[in-house]
Every structure is written in C-alpha cells, then in structure tokens.
C-alpha atoms as a printed R data frame, in Angstrom:
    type eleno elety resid chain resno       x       y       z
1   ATOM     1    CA   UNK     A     1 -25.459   8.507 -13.651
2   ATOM     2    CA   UNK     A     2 -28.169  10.786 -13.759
3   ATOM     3    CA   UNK     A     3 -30.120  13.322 -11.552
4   ATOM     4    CA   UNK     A     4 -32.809  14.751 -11.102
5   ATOM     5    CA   UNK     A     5 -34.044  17.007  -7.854
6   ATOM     6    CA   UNK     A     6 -37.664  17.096  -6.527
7   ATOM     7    CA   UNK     A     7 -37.777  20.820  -4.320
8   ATOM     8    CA   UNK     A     8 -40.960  22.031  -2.461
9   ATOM     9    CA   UNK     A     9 -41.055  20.776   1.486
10  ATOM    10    CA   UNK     A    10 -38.157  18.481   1.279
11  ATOM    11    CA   UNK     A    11 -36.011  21.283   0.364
12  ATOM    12    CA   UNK     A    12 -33.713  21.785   2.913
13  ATOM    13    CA   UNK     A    13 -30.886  24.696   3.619
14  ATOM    14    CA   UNK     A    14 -27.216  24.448   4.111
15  ATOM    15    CA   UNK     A    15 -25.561  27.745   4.747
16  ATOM    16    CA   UNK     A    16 -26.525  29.285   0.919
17  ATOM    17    CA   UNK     A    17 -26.965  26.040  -0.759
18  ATOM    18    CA   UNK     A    18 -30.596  24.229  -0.607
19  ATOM    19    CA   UNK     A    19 -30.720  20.663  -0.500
20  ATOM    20    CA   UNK     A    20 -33.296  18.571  -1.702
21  ATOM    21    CA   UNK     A    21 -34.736  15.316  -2.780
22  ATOM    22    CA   UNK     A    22 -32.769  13.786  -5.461
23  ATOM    23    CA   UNK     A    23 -33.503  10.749  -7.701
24  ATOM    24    CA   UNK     A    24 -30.231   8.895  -9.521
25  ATOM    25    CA   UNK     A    25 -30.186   6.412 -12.089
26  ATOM    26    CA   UNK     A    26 -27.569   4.063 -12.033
27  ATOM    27    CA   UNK     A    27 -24.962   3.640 -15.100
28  ATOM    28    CA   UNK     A    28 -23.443   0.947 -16.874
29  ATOM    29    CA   UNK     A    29 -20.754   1.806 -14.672
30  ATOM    30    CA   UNK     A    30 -22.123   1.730 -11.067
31  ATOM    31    CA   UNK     A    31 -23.336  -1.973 -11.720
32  ATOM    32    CA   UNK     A    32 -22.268  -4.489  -9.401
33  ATOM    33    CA   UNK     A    33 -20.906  -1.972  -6.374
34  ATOM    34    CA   UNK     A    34 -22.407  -1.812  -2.829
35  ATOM    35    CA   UNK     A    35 -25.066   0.585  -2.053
36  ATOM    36    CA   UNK     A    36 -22.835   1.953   0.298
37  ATOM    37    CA   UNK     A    37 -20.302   2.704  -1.357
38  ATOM    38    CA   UNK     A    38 -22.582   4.378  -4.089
39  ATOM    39    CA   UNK     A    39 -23.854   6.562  -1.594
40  ATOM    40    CA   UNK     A    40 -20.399   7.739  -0.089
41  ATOM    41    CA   UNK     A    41 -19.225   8.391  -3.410
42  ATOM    42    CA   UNK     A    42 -22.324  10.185  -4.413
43  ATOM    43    CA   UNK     A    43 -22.772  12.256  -1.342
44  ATOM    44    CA   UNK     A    44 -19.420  13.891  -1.155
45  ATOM    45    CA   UNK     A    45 -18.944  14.918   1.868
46  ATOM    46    CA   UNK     A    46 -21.657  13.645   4.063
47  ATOM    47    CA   UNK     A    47 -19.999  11.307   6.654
48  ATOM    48    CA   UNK     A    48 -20.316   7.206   6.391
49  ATOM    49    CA   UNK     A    49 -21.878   7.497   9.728
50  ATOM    50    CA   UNK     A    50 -24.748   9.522   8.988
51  ATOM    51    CA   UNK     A    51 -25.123   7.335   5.316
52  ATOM    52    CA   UNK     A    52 -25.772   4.290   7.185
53  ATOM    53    CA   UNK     A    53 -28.174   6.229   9.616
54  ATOM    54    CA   UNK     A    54 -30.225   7.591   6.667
55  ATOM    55    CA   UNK     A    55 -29.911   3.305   5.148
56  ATOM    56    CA   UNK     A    56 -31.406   2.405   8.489
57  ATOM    57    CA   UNK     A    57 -34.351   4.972   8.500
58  ATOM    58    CA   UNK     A    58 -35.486   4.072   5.061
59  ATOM    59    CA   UNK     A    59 -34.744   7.181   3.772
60  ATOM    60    CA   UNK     A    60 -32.903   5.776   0.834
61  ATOM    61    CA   UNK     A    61 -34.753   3.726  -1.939
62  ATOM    62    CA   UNK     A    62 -33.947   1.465  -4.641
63  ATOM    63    CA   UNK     A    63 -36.593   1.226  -7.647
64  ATOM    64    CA   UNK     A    64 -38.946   2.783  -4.619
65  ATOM    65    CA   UNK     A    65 -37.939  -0.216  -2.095
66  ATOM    66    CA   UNK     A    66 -35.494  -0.269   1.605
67  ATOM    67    CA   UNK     A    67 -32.531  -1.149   0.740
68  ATOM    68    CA   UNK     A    68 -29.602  -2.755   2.561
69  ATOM    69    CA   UNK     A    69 -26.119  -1.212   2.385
70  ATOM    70    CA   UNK     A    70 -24.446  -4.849   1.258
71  ATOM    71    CA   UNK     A    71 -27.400  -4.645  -1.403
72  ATOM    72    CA   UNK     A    72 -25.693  -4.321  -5.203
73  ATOM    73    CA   UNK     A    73 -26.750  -2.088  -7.506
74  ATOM    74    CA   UNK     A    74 -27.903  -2.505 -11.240
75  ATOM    75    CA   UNK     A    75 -27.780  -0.304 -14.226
76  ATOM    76    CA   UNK     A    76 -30.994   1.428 -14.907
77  ATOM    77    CA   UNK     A    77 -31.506   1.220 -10.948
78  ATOM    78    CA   UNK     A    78 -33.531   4.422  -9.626
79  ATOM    79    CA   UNK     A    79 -32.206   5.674  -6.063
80  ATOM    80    CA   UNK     A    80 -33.753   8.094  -4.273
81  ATOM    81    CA   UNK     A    81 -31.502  10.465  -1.609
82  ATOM    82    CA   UNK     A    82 -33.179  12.110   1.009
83  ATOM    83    CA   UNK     A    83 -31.880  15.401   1.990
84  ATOM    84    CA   UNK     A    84 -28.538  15.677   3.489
85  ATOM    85    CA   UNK     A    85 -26.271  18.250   4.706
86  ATOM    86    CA   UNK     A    86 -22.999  18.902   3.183
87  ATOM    87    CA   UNK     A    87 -20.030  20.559   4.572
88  ATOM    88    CA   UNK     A    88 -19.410  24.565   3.351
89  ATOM    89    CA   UNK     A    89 -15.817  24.307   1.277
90  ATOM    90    CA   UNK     A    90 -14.198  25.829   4.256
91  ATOM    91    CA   UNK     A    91 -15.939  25.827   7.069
92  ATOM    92    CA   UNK     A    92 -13.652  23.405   9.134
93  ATOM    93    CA   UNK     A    93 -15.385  20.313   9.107
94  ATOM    94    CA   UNK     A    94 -13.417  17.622   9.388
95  ATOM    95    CA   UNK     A    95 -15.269  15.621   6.389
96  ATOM    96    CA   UNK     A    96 -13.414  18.185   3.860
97  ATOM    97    CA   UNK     A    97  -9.976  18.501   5.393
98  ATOM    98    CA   UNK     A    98  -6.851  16.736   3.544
99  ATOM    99    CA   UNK     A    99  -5.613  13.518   5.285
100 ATOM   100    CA   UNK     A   100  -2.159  14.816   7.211
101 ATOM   101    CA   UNK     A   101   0.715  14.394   5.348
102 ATOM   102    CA   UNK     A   102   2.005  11.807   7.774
103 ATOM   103    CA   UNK     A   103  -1.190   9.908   7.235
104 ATOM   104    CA   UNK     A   104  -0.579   9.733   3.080
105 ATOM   105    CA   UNK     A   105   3.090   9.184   3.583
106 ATOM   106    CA   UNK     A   106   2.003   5.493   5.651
107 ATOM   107    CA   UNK     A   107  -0.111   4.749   2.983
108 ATOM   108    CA   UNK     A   108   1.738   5.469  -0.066
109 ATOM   109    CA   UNK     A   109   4.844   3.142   1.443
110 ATOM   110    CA   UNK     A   110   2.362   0.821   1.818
111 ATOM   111    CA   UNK     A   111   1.160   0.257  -1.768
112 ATOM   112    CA   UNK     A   112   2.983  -3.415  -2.503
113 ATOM   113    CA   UNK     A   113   1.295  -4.050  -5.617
114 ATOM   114    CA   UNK     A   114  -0.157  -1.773  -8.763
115 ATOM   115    CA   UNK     A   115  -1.590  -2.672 -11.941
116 ATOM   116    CA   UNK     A   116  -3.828  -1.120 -14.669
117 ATOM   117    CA   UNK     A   117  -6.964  -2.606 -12.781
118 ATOM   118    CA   UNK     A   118  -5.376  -2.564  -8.782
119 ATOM   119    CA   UNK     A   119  -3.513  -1.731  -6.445
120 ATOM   120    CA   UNK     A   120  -2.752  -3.952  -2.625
121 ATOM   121    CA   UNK     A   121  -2.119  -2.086   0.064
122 ATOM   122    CA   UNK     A   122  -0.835  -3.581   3.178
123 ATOM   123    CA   UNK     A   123  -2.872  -1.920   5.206
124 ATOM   124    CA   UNK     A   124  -1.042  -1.179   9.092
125 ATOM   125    CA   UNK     A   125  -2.733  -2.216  12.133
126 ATOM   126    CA   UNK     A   126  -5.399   0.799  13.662
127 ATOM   127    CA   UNK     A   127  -5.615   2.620  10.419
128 ATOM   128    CA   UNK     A   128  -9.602   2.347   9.145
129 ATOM   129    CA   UNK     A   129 -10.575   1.259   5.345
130 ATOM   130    CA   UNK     A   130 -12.534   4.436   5.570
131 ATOM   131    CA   UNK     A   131 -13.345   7.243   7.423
132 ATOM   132    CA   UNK     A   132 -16.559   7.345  10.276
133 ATOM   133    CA   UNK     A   133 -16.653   6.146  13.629
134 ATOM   134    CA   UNK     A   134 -14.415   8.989  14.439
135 ATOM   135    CA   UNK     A   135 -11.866   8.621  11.786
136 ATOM   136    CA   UNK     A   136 -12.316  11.384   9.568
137 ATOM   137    CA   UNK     A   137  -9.890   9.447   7.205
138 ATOM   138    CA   UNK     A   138  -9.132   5.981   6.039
139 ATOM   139    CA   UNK     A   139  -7.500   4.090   3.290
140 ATOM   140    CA   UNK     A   140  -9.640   4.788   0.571
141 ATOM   141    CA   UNK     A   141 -10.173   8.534   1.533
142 ATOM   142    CA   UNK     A   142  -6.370   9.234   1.344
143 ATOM   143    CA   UNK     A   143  -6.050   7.101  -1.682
144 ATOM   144    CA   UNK     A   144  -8.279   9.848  -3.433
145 ATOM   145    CA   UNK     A   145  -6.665  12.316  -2.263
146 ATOM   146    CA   UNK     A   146  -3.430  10.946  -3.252
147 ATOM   147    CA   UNK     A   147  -4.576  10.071  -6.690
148 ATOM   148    CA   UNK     A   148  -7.122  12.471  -7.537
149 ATOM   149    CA   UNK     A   149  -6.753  11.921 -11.506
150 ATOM   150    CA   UNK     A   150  -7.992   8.236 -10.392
151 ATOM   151    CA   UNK     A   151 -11.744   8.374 -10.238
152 ATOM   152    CA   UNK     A   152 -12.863   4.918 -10.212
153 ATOM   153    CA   UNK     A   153 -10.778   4.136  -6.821
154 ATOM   154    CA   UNK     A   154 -12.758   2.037  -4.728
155 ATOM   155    CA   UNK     A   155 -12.375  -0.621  -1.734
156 ATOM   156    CA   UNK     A   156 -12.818  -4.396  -3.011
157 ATOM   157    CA   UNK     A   157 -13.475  -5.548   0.070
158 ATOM   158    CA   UNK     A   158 -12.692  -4.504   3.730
159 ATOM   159    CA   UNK     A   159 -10.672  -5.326   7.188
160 ATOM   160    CA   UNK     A   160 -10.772  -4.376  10.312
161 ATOM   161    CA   UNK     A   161  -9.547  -1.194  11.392
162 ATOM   162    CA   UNK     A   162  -7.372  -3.228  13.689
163 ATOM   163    CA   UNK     A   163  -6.442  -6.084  11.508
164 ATOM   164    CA   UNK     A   164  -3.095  -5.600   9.262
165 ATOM   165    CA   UNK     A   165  -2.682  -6.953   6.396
166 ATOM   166    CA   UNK     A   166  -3.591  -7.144   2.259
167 ATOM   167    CA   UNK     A   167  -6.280  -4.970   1.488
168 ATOM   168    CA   UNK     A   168  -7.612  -4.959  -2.629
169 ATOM   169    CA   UNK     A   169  -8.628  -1.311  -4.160
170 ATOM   170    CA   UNK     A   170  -9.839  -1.382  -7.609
171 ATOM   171    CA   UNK     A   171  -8.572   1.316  -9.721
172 ATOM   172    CA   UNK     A   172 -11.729   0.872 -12.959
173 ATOM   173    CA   UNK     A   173 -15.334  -0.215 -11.794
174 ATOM   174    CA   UNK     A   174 -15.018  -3.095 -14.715
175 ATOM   175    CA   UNK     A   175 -12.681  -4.528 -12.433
176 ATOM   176    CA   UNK     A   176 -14.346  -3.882  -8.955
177 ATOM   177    CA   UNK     A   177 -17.457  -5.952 -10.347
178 ATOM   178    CA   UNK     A   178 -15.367  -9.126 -11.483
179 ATOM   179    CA   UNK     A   179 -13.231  -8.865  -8.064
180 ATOM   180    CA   UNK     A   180 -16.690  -8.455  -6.423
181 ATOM   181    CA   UNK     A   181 -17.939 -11.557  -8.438
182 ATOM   182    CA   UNK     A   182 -14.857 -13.643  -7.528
183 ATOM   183    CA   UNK     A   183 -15.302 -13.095  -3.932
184 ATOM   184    CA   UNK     A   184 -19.025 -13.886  -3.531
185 ATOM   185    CA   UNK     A   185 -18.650 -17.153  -5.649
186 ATOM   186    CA   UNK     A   186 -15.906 -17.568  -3.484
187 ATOM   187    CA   UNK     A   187 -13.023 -17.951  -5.944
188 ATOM   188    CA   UNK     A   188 -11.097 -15.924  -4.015
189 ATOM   189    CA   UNK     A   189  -7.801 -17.034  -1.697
190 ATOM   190    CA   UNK     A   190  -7.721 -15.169   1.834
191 ATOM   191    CA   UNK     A   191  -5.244 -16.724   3.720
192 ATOM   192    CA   UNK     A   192  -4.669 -14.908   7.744
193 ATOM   193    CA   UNK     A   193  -2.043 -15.245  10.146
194 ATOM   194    CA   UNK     A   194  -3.762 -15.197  14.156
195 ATOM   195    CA   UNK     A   195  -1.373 -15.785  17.119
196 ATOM   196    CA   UNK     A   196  -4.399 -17.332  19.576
197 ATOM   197    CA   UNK     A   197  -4.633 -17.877  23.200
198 ATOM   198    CA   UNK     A   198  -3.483 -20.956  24.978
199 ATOM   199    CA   UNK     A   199  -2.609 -24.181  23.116
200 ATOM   200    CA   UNK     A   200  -3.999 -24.913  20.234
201 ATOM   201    CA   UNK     A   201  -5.470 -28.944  20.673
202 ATOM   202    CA   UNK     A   202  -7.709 -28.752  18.245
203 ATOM   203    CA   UNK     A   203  -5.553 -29.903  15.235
204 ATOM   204    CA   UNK     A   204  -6.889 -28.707  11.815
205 ATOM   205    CA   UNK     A   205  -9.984 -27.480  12.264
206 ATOM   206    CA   UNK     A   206 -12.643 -26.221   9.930
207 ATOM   207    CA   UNK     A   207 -15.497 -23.885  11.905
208 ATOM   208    CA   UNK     A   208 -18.995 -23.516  10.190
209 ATOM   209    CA   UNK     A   209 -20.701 -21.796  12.412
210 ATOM   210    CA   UNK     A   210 -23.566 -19.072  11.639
211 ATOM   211    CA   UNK     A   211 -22.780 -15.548  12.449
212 ATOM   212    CA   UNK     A   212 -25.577 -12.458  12.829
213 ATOM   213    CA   UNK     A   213 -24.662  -8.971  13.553
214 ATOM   214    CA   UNK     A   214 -25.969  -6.064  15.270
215 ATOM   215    CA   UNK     A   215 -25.962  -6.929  18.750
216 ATOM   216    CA   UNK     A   216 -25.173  -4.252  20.875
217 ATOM   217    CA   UNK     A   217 -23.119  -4.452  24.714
218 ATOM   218    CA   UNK     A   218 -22.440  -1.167  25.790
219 ATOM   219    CA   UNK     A   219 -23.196   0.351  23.013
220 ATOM   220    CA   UNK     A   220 -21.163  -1.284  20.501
221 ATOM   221    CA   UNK     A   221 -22.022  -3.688  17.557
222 ATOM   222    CA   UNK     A   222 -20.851  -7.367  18.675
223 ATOM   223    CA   UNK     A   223 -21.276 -10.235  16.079
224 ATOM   224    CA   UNK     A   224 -22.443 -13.874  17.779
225 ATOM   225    CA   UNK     A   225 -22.878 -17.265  16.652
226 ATOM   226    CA   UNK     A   226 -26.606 -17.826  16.065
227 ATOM   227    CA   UNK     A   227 -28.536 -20.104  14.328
228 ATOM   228    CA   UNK     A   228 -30.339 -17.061  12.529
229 ATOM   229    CA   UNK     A   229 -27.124 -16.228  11.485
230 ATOM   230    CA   UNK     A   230 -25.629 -16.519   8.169
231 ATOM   231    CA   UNK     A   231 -23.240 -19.090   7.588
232 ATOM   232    CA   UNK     A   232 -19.501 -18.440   7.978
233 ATOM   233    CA   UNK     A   233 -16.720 -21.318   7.178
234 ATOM   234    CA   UNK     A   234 -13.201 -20.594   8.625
235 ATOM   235    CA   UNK     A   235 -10.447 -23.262   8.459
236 ATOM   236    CA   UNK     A   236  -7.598 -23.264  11.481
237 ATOM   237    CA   UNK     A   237  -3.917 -24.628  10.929
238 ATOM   238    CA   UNK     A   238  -1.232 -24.543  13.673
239 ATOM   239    CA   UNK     A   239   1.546 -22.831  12.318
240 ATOM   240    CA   UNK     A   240   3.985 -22.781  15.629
241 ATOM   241    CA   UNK     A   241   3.559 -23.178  19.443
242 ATOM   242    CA   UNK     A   242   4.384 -20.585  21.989
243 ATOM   243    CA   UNK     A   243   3.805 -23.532  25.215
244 ATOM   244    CA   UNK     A   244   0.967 -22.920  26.893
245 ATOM   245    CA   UNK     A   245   0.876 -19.430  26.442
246 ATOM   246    CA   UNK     A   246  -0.347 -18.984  22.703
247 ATOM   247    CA   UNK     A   247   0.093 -20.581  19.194
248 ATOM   248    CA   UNK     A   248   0.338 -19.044  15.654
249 ATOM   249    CA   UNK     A   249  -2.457 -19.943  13.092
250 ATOM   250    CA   UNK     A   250  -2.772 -19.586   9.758
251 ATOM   251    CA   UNK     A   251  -6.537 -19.276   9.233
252 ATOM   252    CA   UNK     A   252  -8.672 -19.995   5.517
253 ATOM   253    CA   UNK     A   253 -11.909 -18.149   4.991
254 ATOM   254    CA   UNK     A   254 -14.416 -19.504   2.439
255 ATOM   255    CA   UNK     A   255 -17.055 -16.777   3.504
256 ATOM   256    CA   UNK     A   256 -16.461 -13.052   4.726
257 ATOM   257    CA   UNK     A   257 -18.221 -12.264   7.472
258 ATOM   258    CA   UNK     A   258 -17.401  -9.319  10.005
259 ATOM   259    CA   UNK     A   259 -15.372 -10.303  12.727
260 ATOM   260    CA   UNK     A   260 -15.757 -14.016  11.002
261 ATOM   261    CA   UNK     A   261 -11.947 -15.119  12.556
262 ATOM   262    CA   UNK     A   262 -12.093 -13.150  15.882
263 ATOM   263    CA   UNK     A   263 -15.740 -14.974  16.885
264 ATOM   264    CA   UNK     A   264 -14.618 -18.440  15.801
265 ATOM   265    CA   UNK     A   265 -11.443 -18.196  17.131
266 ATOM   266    CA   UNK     A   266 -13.160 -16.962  20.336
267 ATOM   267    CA   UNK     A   267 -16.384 -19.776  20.068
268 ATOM   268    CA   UNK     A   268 -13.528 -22.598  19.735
269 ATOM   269    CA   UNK     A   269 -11.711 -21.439  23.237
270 ATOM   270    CA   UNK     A   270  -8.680 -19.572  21.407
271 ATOM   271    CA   UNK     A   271  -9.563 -16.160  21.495
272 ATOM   272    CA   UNK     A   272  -7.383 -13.863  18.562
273 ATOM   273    CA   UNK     A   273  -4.818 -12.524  21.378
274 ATOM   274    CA   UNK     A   274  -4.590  -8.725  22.108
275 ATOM   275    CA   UNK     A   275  -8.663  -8.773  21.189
276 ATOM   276    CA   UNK     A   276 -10.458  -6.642  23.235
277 ATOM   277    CA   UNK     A   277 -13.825  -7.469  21.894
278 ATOM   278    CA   UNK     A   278 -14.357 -11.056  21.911
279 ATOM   279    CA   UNK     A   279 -11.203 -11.726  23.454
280 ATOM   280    CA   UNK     A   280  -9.895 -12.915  27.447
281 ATOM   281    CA   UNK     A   281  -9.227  -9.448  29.066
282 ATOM   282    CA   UNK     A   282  -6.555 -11.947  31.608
283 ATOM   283    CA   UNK     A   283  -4.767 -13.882  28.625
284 ATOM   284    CA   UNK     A   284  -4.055 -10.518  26.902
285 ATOM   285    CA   UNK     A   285  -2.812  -9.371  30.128
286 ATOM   286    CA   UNK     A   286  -0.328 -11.823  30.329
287 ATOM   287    CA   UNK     A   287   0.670 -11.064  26.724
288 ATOM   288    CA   UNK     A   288   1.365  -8.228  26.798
289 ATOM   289    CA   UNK     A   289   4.075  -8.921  28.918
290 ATOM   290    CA   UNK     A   290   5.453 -10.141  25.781
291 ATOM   291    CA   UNK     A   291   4.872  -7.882  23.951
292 ATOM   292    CA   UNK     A   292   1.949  -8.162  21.903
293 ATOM   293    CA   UNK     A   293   0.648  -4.589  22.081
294 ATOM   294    CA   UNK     A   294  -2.212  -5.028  19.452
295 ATOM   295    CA   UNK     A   295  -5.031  -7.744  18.251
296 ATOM   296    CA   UNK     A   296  -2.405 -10.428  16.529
297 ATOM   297    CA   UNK     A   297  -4.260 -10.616  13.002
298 ATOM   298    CA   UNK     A   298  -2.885 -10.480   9.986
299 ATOM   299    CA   UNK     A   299  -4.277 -10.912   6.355
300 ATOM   300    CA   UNK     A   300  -1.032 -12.317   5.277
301 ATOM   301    CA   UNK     A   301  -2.518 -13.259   1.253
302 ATOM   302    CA   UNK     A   302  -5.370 -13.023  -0.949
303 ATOM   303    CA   UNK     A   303  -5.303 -14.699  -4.369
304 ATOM   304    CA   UNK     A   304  -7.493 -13.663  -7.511
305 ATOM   305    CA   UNK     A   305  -7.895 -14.523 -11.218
C-alpha cells in the first residue's frame, strides 16, 4: 500500500508525534478484505471502537465516498484516514500491552487445524474475535502476537464473543479473498449446535426471516426481524429432547447475519438457552439449575473448498 500525508490544520499532536491526514492506496494484496479490518490493521494501535466511530462520522473515505465497514476493498482503491491518536510505546495503554500469558496459552491449545493458507481455532465461550468493547484482546490480537513472523493473519469471518465453536483465520490474503468469496456465494458449510428452550414442535424448520441491526435498548445494539431487514435463512433440526425443559438443535445457516441463530431461534418461541439478550430471563433461570452456566451455542463445523 501506499501513503501519502496531507499536514496544515488537520495536523494533530500525540505526545511528540503529529498526526495527520493520510491518503492510502490499496494493493494487489488488500483486495477483497473488509474495510474494517483494513483500518485496524492500518491504524496500529487505535482501538476497534474508536475505528467504527470515525466509519460512522464519515471521516473515512473510499475513492472520496462514506464507506461502510462490511464494504470490500479494491486494488487501486484511495482511502483517506482522518487523524487519529495512537498510543506512546509505553505509556500504559491497554491497546499496546501483550495479551497475558494465560490468555495465549487458551488460544494456542485451541488451534485444531493448520495449513499453509489456515488455521481453525475453536474458539472458547466469552473470549472476543477481537479486541474493543472492553476487551483489549481477542483471538486475532493474540494470534499476532503469538505469530508475529505471520503478517497476513486475519479473521475469515466472526462469532460471537459468547458463542464457542470453529472460528477460520487466514494465514495469506490470497486465501482470505477466496474464503471471503466462498462465504458470500454461500459455498460455505456452517453447521451449529443450540440447546433451545422448551420443546421443540416445530419439526424441521427452515426460518427466512429479514434481520436489520442497530437498534438500541439500553444502550446496546439489538438485531430484530424487519421487513427492511436483510434476508437471513437458518435451517432447525432436533437433535435430542430434554422433556419439556429444552431440546438440542443442530442449526444450518445459508446467510451470516449477526445474532442470525439467537433472533430466529428467539422469533420461533425457542429462545438459544442461557441468552441474555434475546432470550427468557425465567427459562434460563430454571436452567441453570442444570447447569447451563452460559448461552448454549456452538459452531460445531464449517466446510470449505
């Protein structure tokens, strides 16, 4: 990629280092990878957070145009980054410490798969795919610190920070764009395990329901069905039954919305148990009794070419 830095009044000081505008061209090699992720990986340093504040603002531009973080990015693209604030080497900010041992440790045992082009991690239950939102750390950020000869790490897709299960990293960016383009033409096999609420009735069911995002209740982003939405297709399969009390699912995705299992589950009567979001605060109640501690989902397989 290249740079190039535009000073006068948009110059900006950090401790002894001025900031300013910058304007990046996109390589051959950043084609095909999330704006977001361009940006974290560009802006060392700067929190997730405060990338998806400047997103919101406008303050980034593609080819002079808002841009979306899901948006993908083309060689030749020309991005413009407003003037940030990095952390001093040193001066205790969280955004520059090492992950804790402990913390690389979980991750490293997790690693169940590696090849030349990726590695599947199964990522445990309240551990984030990256750090923000309070989490100075997650998966990828301890992965790079772990591997530090391995540049090209990035995520291939995500999970909730709650949500166990197999999570993709691509280890070259030639194959982050053809896992990318397997997913969105939806050649991709992402198979979850859900224990639900109550009994399932429902039989096999396949939920197409639009989704939209960004609704807030106290304060927090919820995800609804709405005919605005964008369409989300997630197929149900009774696995076992637990009486009255709960049943084991395994669940098929052919889109990937956020939250795409936990709302449908939740829109067909059957919240995911142990979630505190969409989920019956009175059910989980009684589950935990049995000892489900944590929101029961699992990404028990993906499949790609």
């Amino acid at each position: 990629m290249a740079y190039a830095n535009k000073g006068g009044d948009d110059a900006e000081t950090v401790g002894s280092r001025p900031t300013a505008v910058q304007y990046v061209e996109a390589a051959e090699g950043d084609a095909g990878q999330r704006l977001d992720n361009f940006l974290v990986r560009t802006l060392k340093g700067v929190p997730r957070t405060h990338i998806y504040r400047l997103l919101r603002k406008g303050e980034v531009r593609v080819n002079s145009k808002r841009a979306k973080p899901e948006q993908r990015i083309a060689a030749g693209d020309r991005i413009r980054l407003p003037p940030v604030r990095r952390p001093e080497p040193g001066d205790g900010s969280g955004e520059t410490r090492a992950p804790s041992a402990s913390l690389q440790k979980l991750i490293t045992e997790a690693i169940v798969y590696e090849d030349a082009d990726l590695l599947v991690i199964n990522k445990p239950a309240g551990v984030a795919v990256h750090g923000g939102s309070g989490m100075s750390h997650g998966v990828i950020e301890v992965l790079r610190a772990v591997r530090p000869d391995a540049k090209e790490l990035d995520l291939v897709h995500r999970l909730d920070r709650d949500t166990s299960g197999c999570l993709i990293v691509a280890k070259r960016r030639a194959a982050l764009r053809d896992l990318h383009a397997q997913l969105r033409e939806g050649r991709a096999e992402k198979r979850y395990l859900a224990l639900v609420c109550g009994k399932w009735d429902l039989g096999q069911k396949r939920i197409e329901l639009p989704l939209a995002t960004g609704e807030r209740r106290g304060g927090e982003r919820h995800v609804a069905v709405r005919s605005h939405g964008q369409m989300a297709v997630s197929t149900f399969r009774p696995v076992q039954f637990f009486g009255t009390a709960a049943t084991l699912m395994e669940v098929e995705i052919g889109t990937g919305r956020t939250h795409q299992i936990r709302v449908h589950a939740a829109y067909a009567g059957h919240p995911v148990a142990g979630d505190d979001k969409y989920g019956d605060r009175e059910r989980n109640e009684v589950l935990r009794r049995y000892g489900v501690e944590r929101m029961f989902l699992h990404a028990a397989s993906i499949g790609v070419d």
